[in-house]
gemmi code that builds the backbone of each chain (N, CA, C; Angstrom):
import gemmi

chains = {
    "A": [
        ("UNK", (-21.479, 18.585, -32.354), (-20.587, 17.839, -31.453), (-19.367, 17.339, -32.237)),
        ("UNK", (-18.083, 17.612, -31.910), (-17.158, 17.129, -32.057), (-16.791, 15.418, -32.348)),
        ("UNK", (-15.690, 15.124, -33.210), (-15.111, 13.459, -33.175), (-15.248, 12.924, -32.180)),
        ("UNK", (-14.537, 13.835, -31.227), (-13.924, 13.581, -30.064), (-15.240, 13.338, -29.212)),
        ("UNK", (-15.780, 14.183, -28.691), (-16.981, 14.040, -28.354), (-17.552, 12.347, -28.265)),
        ("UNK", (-17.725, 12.120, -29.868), (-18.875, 11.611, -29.863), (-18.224, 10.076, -29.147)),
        ("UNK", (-17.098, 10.121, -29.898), (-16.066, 8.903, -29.345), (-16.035, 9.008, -27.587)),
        ("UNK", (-16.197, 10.073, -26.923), (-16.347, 9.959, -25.859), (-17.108, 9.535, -24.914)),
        ("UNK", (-18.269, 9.363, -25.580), (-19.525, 9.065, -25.103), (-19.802, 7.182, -25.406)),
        ("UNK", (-19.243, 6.615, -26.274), (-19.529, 5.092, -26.707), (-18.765, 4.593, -25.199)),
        ("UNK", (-19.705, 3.311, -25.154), (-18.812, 2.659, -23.881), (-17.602, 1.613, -24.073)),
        ("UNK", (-16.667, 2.321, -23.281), (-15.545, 1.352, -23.704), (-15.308, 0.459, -22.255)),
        ("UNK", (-14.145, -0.447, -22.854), (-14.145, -1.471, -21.830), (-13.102, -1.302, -20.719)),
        ("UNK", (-13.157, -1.313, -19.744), (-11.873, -1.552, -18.931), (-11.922, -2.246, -17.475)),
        ("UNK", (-10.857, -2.283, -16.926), (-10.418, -3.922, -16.268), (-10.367, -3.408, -15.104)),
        ("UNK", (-11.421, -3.540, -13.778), (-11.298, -3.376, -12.054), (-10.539, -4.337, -11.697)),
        ("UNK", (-9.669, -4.053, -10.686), (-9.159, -4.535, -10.268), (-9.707, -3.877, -8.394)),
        ("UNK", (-9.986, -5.105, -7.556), (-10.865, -4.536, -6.330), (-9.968, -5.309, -4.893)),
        ("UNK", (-9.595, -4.643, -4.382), (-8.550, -4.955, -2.749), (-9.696, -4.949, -1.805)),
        ("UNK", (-9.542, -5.432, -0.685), (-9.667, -5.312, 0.778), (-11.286, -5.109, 0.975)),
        ("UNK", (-11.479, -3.975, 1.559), (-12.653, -3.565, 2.068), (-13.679, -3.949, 0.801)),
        ("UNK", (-13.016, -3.068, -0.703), (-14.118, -2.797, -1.731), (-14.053, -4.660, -2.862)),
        ("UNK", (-13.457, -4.854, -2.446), (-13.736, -6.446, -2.727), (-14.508, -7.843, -2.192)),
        ("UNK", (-14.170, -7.414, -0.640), (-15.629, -8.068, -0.425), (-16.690, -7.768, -0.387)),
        ("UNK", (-16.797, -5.790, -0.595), (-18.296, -5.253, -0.862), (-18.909, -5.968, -2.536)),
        ("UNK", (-17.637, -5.731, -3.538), (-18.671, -6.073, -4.699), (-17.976, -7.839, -5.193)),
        ("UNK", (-17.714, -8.163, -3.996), (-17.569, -10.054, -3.819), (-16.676, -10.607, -5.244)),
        ("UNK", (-16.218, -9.529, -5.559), (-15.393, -10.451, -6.715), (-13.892, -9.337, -6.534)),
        ("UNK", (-12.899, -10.109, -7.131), (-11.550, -9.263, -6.731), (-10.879, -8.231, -8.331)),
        ("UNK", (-12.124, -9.122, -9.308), (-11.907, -8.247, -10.608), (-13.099, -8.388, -11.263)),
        ("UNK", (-12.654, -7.795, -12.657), (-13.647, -7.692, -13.372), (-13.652, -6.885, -14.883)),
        ("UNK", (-14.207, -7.264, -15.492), (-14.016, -6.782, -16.967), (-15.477, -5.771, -17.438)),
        ("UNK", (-15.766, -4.235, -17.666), (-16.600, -3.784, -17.319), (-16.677, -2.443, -18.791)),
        ("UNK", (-17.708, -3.126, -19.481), (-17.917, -1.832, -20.369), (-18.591, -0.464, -19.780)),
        ("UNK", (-18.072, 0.360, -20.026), (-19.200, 1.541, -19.437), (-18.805, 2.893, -20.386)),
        ("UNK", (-19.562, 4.224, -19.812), (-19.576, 4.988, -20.149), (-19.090, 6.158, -19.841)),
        ("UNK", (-18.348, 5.514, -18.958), (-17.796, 6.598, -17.642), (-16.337, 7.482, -18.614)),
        ("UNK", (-16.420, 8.665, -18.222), (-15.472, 9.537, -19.024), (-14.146, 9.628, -18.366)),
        ("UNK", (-14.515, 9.572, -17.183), (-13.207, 9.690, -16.058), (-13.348, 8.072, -14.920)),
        ("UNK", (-12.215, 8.908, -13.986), (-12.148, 7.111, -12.902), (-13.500, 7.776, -11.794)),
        ("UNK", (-13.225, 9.186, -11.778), (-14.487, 9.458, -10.768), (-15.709, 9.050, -11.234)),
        ("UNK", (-15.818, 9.040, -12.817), (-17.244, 8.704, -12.867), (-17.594, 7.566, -12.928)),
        ("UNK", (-16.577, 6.769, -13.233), (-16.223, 5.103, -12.907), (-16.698, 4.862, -11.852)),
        ("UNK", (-16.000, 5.564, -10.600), (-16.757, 5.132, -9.474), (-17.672, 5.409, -8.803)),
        ("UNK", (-18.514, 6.357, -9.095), (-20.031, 6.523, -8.643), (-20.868, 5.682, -9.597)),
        ("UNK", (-20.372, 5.095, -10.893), (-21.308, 4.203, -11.176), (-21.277, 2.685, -10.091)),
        ("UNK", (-19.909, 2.478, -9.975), (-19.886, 1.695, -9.393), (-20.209, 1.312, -7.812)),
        ("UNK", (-20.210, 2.602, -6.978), (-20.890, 2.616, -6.026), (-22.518, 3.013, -5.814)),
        ("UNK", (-23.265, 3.057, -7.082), (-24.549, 2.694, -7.230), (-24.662, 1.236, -7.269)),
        ("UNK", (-23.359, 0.552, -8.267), (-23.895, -1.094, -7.786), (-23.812, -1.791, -7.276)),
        ("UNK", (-22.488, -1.408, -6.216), (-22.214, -2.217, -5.206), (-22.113, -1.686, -3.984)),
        ("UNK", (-22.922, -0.588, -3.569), (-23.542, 0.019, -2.443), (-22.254, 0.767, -1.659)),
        ("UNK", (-20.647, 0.823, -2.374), (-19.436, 1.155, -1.765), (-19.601, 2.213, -0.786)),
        ("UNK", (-19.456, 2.547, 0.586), (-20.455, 3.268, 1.361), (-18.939, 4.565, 1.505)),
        ("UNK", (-17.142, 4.131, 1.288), (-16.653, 5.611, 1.213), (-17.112, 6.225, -0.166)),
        ("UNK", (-16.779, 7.325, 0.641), (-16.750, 8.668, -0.722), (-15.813, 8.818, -1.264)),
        ("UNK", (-15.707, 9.096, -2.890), (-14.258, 9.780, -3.626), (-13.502, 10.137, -3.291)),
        ("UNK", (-14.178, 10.877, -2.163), (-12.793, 11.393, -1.531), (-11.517, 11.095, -0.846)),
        ("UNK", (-12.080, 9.701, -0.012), (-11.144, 8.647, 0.789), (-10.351, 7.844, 0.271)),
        ("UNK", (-10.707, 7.833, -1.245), (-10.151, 6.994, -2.061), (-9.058, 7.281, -2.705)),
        ("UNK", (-7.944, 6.233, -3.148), (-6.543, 6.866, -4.392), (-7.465, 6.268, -5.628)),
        ("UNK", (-7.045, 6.800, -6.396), (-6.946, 5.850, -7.888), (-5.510, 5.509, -8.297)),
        ("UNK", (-5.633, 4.561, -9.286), (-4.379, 3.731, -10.177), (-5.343, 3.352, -11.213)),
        ("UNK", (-4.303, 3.841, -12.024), (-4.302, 3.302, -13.578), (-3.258, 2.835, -13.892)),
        ("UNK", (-3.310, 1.537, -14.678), (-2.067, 0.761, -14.925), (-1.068, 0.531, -13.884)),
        ("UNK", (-1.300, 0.569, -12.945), (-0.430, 0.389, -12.232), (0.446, 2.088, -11.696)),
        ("UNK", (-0.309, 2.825, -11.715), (0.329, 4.399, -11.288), (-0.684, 5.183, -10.791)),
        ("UNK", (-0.387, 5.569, -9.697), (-1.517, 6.485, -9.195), (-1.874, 7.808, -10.284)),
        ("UNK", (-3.015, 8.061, -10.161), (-3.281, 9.149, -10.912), (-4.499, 9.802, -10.178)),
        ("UNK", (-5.012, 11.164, -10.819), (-6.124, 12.141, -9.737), (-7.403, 11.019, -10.479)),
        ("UNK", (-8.323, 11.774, -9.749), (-9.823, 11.058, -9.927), (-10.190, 11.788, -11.600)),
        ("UNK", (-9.850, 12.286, -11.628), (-10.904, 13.339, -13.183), (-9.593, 12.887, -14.449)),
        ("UNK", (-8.843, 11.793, -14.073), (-7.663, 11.188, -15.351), (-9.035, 10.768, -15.928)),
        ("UNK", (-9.318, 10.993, -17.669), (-10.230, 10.542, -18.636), (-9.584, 8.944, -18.542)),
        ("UNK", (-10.887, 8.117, -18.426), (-10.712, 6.354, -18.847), (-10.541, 6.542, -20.332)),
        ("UNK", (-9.846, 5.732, -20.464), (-8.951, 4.691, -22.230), (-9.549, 3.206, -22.018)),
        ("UNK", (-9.797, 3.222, -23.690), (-10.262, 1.632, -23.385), (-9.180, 0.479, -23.116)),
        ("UNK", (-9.145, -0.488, -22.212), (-8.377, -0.876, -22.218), (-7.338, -1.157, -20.763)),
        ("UNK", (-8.102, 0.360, -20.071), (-7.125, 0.511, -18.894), (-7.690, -0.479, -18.110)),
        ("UNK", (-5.994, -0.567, -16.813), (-6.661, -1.476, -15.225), (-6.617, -0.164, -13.966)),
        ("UNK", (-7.854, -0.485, -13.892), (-8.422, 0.737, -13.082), (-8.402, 0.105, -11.328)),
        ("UNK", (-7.727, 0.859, -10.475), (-7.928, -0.128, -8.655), (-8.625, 1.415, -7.983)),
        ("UNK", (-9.875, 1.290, -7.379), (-9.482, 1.859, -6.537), (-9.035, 1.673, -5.253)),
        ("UNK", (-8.599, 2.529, -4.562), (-7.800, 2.117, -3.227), (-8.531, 3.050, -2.395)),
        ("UNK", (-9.163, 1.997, -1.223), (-9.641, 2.751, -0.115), (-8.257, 2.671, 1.039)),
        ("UNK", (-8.774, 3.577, 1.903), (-7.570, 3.917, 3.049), (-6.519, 2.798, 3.468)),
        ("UNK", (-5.508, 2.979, 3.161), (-4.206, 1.782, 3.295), (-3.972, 1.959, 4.887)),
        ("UNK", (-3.110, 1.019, 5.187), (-2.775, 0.207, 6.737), (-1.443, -0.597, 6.824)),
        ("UNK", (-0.176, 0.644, 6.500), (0.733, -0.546, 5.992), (1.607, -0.812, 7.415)),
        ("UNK", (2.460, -1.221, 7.876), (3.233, -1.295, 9.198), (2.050, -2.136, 10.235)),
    ],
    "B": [
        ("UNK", (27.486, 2.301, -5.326), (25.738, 2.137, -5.787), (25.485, 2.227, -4.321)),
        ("UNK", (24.274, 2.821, -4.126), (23.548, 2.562, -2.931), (22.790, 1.656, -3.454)),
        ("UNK", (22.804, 1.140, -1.743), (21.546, -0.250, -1.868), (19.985, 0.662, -1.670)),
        ("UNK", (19.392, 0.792, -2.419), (18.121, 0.528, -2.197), (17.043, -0.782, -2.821)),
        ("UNK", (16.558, -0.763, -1.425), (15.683, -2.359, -1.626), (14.796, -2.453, -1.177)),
        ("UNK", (13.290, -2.690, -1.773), (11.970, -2.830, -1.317), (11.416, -4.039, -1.789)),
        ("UNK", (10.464, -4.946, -0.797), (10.434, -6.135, -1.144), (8.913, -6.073, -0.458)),
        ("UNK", (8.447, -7.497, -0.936), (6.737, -7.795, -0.180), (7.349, -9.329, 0.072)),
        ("UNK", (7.118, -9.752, 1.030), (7.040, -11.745, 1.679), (5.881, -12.345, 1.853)),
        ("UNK", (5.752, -13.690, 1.524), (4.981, -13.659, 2.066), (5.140, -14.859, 3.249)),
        ("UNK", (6.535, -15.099, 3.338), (7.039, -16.039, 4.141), (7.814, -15.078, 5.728)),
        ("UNK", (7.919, -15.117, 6.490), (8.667, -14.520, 7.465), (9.811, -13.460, 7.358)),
        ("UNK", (9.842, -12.906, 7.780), (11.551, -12.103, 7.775), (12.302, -12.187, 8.202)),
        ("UNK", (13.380, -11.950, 7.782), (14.908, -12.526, 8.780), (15.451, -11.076, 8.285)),
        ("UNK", (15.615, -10.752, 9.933), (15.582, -9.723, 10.357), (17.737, -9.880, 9.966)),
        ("UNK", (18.005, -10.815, 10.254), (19.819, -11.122, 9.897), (20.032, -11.080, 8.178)),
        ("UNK", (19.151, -11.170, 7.702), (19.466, -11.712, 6.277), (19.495, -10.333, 5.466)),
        ("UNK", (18.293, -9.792, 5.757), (17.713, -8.295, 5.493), (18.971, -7.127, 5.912)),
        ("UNK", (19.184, -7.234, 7.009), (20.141, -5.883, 7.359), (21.916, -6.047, 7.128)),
        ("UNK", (21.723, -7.827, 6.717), (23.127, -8.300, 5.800), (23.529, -7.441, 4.461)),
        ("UNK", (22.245, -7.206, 3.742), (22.566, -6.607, 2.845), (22.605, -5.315, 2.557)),
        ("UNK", (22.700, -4.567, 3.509), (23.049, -3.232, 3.754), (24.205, -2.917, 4.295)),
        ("UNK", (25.456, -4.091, 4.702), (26.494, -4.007, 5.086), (27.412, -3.242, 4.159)),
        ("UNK", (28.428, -1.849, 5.013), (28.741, -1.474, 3.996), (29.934, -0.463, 4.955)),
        ("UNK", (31.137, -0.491, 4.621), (32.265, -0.408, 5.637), (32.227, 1.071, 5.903)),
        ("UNK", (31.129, 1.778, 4.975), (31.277, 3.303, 5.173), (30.405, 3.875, 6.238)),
        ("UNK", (29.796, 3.124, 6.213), (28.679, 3.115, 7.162), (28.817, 3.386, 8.464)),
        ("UNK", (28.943, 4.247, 10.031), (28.905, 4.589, 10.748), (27.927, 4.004, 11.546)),
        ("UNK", (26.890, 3.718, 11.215), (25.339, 3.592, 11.651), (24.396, 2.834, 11.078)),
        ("UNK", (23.525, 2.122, 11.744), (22.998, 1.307, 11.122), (21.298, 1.288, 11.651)),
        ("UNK", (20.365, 1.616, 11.742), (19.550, 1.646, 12.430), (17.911, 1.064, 11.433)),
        ("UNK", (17.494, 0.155, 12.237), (16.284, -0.824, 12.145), (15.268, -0.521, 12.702)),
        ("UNK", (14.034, -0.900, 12.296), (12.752, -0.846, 12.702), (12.021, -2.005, 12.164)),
        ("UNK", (11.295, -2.540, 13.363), (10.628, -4.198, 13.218), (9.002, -3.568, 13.987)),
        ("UNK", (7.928, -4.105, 12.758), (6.944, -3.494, 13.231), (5.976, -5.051, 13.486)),
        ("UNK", (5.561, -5.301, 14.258), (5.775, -6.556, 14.984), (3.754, -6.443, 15.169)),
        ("UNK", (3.116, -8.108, 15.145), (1.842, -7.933, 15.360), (1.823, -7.884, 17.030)),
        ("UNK", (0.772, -6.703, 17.058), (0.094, -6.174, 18.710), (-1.032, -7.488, 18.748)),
        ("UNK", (-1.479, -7.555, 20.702), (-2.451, -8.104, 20.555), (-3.536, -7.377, 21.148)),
        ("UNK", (-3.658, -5.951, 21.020), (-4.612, -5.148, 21.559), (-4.375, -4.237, 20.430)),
        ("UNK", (-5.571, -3.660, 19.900), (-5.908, -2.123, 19.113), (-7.117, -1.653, 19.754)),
        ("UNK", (-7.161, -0.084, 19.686), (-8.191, 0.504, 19.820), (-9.192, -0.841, 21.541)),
        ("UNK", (-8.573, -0.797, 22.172), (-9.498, -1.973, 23.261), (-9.702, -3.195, 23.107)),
        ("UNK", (-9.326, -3.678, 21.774), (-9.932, -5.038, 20.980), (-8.768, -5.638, 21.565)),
        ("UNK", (-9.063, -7.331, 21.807), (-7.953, -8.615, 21.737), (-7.892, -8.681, 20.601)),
        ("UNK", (-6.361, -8.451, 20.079), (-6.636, -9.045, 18.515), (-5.644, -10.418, 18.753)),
        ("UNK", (-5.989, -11.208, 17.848), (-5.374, -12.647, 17.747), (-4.749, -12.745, 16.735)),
        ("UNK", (-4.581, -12.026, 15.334), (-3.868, -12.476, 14.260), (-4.561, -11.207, 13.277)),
        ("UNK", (-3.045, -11.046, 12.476), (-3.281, -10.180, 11.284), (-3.766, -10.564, 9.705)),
        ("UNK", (-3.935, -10.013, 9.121), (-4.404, -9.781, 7.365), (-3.963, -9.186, 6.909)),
        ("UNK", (-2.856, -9.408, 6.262), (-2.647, -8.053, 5.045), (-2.801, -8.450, 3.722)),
        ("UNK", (-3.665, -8.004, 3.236), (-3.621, -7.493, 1.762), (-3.124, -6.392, 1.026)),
        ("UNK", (-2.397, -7.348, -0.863), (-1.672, -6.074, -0.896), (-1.702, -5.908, -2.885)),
        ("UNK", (-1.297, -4.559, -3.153), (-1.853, -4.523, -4.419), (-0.169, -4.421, -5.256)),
        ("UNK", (0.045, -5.827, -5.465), (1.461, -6.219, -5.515), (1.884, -5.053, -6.685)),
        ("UNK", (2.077, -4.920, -7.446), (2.432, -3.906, -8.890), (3.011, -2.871, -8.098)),
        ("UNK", (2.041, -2.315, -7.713), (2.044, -0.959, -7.168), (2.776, -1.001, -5.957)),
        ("UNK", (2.312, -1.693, -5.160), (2.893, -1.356, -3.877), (4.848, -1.663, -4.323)),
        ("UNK", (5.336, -2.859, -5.016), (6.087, -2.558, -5.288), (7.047, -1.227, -5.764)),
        ("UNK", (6.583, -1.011, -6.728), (7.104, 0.587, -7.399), (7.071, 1.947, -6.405)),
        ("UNK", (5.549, 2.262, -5.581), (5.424, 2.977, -4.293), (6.903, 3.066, -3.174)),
        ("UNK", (7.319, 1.461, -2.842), (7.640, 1.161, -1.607), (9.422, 1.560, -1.957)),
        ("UNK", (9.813, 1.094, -3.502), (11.340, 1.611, -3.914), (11.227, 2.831, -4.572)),
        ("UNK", (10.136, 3.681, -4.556), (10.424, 5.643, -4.547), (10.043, 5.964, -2.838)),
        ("UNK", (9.763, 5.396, -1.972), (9.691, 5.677, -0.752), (11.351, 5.766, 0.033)),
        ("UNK", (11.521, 4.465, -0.599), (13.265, 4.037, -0.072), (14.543, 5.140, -0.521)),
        ("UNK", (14.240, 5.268, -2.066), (14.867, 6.375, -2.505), (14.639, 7.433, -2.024)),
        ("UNK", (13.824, 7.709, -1.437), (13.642, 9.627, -1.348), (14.018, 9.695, -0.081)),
        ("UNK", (13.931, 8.627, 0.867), (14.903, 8.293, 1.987), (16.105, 8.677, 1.962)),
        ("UNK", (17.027, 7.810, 1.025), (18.314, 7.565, 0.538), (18.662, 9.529, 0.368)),
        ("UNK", (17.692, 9.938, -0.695), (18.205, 11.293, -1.316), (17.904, 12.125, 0.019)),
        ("UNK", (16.842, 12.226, 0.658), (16.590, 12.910, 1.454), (17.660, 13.291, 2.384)),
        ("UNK", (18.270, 12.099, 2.850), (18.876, 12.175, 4.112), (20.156, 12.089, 4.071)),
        ("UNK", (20.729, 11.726, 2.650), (22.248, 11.055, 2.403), (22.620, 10.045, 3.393)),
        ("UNK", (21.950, 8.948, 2.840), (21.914, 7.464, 3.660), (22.466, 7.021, 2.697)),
        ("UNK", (23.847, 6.406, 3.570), (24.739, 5.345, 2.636), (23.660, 3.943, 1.550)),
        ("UNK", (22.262, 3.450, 2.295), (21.966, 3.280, 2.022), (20.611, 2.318, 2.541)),
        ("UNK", (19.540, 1.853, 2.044), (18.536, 1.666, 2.734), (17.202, 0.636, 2.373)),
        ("UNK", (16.560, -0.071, 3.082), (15.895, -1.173, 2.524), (14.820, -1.449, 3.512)),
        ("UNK", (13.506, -2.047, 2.605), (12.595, -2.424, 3.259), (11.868, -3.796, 2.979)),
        ("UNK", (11.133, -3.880, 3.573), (10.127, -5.219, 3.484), (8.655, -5.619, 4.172)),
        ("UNK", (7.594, -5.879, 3.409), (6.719, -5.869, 4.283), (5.684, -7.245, 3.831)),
        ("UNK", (5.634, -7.989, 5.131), (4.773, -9.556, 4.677), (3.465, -8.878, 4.459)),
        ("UNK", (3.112, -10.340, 3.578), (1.531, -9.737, 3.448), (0.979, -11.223, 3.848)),
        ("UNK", (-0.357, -11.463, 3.704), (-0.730, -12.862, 4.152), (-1.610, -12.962, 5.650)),
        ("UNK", (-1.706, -14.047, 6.655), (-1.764, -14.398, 7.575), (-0.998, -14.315, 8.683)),
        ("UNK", (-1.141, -13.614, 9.291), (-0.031, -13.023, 10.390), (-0.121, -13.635, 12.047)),
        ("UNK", (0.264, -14.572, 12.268), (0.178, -14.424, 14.160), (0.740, -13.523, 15.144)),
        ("UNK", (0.269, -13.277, 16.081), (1.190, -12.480, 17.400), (2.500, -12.539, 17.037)),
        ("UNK", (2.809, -11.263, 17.416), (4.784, -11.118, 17.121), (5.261, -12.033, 16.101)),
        ("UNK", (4.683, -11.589, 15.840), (5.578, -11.464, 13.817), (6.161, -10.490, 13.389)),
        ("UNK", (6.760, -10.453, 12.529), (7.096, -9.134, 12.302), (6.850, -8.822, 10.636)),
        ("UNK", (5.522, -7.837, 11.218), (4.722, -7.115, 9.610), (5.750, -6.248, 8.580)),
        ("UNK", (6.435, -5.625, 9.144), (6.901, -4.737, 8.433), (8.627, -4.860, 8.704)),
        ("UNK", (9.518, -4.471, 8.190), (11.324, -4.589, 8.296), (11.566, -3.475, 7.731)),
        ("UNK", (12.576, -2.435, 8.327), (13.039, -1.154, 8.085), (14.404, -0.971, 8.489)),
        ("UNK", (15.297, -0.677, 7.438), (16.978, -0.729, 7.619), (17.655, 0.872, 7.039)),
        ("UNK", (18.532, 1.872, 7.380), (18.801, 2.260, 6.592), (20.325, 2.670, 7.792)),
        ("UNK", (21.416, 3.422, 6.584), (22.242, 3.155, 6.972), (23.298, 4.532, 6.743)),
        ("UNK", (24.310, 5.044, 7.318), (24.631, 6.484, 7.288), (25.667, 6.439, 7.885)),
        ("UNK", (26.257, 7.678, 7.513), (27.794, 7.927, 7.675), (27.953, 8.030, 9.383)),
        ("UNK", (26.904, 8.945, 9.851), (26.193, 9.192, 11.146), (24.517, 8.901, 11.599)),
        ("UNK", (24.495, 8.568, 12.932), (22.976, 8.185, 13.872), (22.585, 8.649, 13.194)),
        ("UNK", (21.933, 10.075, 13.472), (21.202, 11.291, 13.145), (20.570, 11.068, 11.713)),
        ("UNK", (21.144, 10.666, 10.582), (20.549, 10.067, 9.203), (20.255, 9.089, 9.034)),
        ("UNK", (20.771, 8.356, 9.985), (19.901, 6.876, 9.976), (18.675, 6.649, 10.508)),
        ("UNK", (18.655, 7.381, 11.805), (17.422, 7.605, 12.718), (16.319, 8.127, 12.049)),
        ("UNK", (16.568, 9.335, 11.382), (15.434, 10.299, 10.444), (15.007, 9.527, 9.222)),
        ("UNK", (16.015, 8.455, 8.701), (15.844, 7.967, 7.277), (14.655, 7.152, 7.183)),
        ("UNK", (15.223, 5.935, 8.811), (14.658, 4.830, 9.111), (12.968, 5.365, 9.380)),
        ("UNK", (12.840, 6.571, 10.171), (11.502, 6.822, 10.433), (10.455, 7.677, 9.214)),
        ("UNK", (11.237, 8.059, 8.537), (11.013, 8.681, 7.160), (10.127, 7.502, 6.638)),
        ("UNK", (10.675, 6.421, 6.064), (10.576, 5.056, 5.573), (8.971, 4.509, 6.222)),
        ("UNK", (9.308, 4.186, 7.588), (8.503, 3.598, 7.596), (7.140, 4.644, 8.161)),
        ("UNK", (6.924, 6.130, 8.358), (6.199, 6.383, 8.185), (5.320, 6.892, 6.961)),
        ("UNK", (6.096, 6.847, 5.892), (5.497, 7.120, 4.697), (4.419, 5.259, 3.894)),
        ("UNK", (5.168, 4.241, 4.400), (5.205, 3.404, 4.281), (3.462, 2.882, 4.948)),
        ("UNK", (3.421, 3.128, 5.825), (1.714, 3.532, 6.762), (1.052, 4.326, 5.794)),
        ("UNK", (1.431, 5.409, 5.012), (-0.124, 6.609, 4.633), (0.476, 5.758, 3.597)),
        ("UNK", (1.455, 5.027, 3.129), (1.201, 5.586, 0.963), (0.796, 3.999, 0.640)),
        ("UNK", (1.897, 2.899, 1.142), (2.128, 1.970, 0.362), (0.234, 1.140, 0.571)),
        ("UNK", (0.211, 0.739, -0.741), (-1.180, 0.320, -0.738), (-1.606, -1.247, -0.662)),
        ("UNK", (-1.563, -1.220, 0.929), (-1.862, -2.451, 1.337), (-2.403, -2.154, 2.773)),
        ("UNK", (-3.583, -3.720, 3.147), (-4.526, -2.993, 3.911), (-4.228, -4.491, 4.874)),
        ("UNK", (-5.193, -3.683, 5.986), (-4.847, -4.449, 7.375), (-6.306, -5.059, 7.850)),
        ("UNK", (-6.290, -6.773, 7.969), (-7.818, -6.854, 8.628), (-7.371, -7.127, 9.884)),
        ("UNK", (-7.519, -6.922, 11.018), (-7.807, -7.556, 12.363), (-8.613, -8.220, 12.720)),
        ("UNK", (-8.001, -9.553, 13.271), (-9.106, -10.802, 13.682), (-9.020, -10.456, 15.582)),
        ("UNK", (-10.429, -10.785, 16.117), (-10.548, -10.251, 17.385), (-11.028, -11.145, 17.939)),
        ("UNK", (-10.435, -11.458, 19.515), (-10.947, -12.586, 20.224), (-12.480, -12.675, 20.301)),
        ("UNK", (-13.225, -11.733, 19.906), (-14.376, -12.631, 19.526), (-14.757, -12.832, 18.499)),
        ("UNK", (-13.940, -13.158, 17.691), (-14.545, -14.046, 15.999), (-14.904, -13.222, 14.988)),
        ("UNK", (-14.984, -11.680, 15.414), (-15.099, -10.489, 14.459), (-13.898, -10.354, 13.768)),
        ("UNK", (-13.815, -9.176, 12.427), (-13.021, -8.936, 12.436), (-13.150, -7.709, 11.319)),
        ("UNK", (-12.250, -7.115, 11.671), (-12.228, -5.498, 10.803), (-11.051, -5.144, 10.071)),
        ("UNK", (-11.917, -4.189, 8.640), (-10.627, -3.524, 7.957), (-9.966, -2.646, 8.611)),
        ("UNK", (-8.654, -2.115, 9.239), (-8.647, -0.885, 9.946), (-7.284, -0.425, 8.639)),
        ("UNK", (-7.549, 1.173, 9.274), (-6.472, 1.422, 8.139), (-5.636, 2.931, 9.060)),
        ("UNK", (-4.756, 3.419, 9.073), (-3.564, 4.076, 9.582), (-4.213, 5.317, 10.388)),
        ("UNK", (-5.477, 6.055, 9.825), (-5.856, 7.473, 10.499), (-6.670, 6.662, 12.497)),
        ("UNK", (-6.448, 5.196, 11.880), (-7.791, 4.886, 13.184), (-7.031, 4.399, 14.174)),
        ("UNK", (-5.784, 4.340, 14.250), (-4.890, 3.592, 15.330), (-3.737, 4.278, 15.521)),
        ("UNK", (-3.210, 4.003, 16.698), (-2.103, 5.064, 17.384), (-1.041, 4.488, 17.052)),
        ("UNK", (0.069, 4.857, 16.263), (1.227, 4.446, 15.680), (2.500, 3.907, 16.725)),
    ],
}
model = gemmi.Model(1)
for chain_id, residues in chains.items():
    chain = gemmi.Chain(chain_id)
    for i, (resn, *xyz) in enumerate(residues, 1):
        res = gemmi.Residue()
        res.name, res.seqid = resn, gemmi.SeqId(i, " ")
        for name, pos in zip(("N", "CA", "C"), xyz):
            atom = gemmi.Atom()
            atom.name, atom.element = name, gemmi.Element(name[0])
            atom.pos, atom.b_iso = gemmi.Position(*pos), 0.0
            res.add_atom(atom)
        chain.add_residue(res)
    model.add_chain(chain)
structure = gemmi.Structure()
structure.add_model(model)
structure.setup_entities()
């Protein structure tokens, strides 16, 4: 196994940030969260094992730092991760 | 310079103050859109709005929405605004201005704007309902 690899696999830390629907599912509006997750998709199936989030990946945007990005962007330690379920603007 | 201008309130809009600053002698046309709280969705009494909003972002989203307006259409120039907060009946949620040499680019700009403004900008809608319920709804579930 590769550097890279192995560094890929340690859990690093990064920062939820949770809106609307998926904030009062997991009752807090942030959060500071070590894990192991390689990407934001895998971010969020951990996270909808713990807070029962009932859409799918699919309905969802991601943001990192403040910029949308696809679901399979690799997590950095460090990042602020939102996901965004279906918006309602007007 | 074109004006482009995207903003979040969380105080009221002034619908005079807002389309003041799009004044601009080249301008031919001027055309607005005020998206105002309903008190019926989908069958429901609704009594008052919710918006939540994911300030960073929706900022940055809402002035490349305005711009691609502006480029799209060659609009002298163009601006938006949208409260977030506690909303009563006829309010007005959302403010949409843009402005053109001729109708025809103002009309397309203005609706450009604020329908991109519904699928992209990331902020969400609860509805409170005359009976004490109340729901997230979001843009695919209600008739525009």
């Amino acid at each position: 196994m590769s550097v890279a690899n192995v560094s890929d696999c340690r859990p690093k830390t990064v920062r939820l940030r949770y809106f609307a629907l998926l904030r009062e599912q997991a009752k807090r509006d942030n959060e500071v969260r070590a894990t192991t997750a390689r990407t934001c998709a895998e971010l969020y199936f951990e996270l909808q094992k713990e807070y029962s989030f009932p859409l799918p990946l699919s309905q969802m945007k991601v943001a990192v730092n403040e910029e949308f990005v696809g679901p399979e962007r690799p997590l950095q330690a460090g990042d602020e991760v939102v996901f965004i379920p279906p918006v309602a603007g007007g | 310079m074109k004006i482009c201008q995207f903003s979040l309130s969380a105080e009221p809009l002034s619908p005079v103050l807002l389309s003041r600053a799009l004044s601009d002698t080249a301008a031919g046309a001027f055309v607005s859109f005020e998206g105002w709280v309903r008190n019926h969705n989908r069958g429901k009494t609704v009594v008052a709005l919710e918006y939540e909003v994911y300030q960073a972002l929706a900022l940055k989203e809402g002035e490349r929405i305005v711009a691609e307006a502006i480029a799209k259409f060659g609009l002298i120039g163009a601006g938006a605004c949208h409260r977030y907060g506690l909303l009563g009946l006829g309010e007005i949620a959302v403010w949409v201005g843009a402005t053109a040499p001729h109708r025809c680019q103002a009309f397309a700009g203005a609706a450009y704007i604020i329908d991109e403004i519904k699928h992209r900008l990331p902020i969400w809608k609860k509805e409170y309902y005359a009976t004490g319920s109340t729901a997230w709804v979001h843009c695919s579930e209600h008739s525009h």
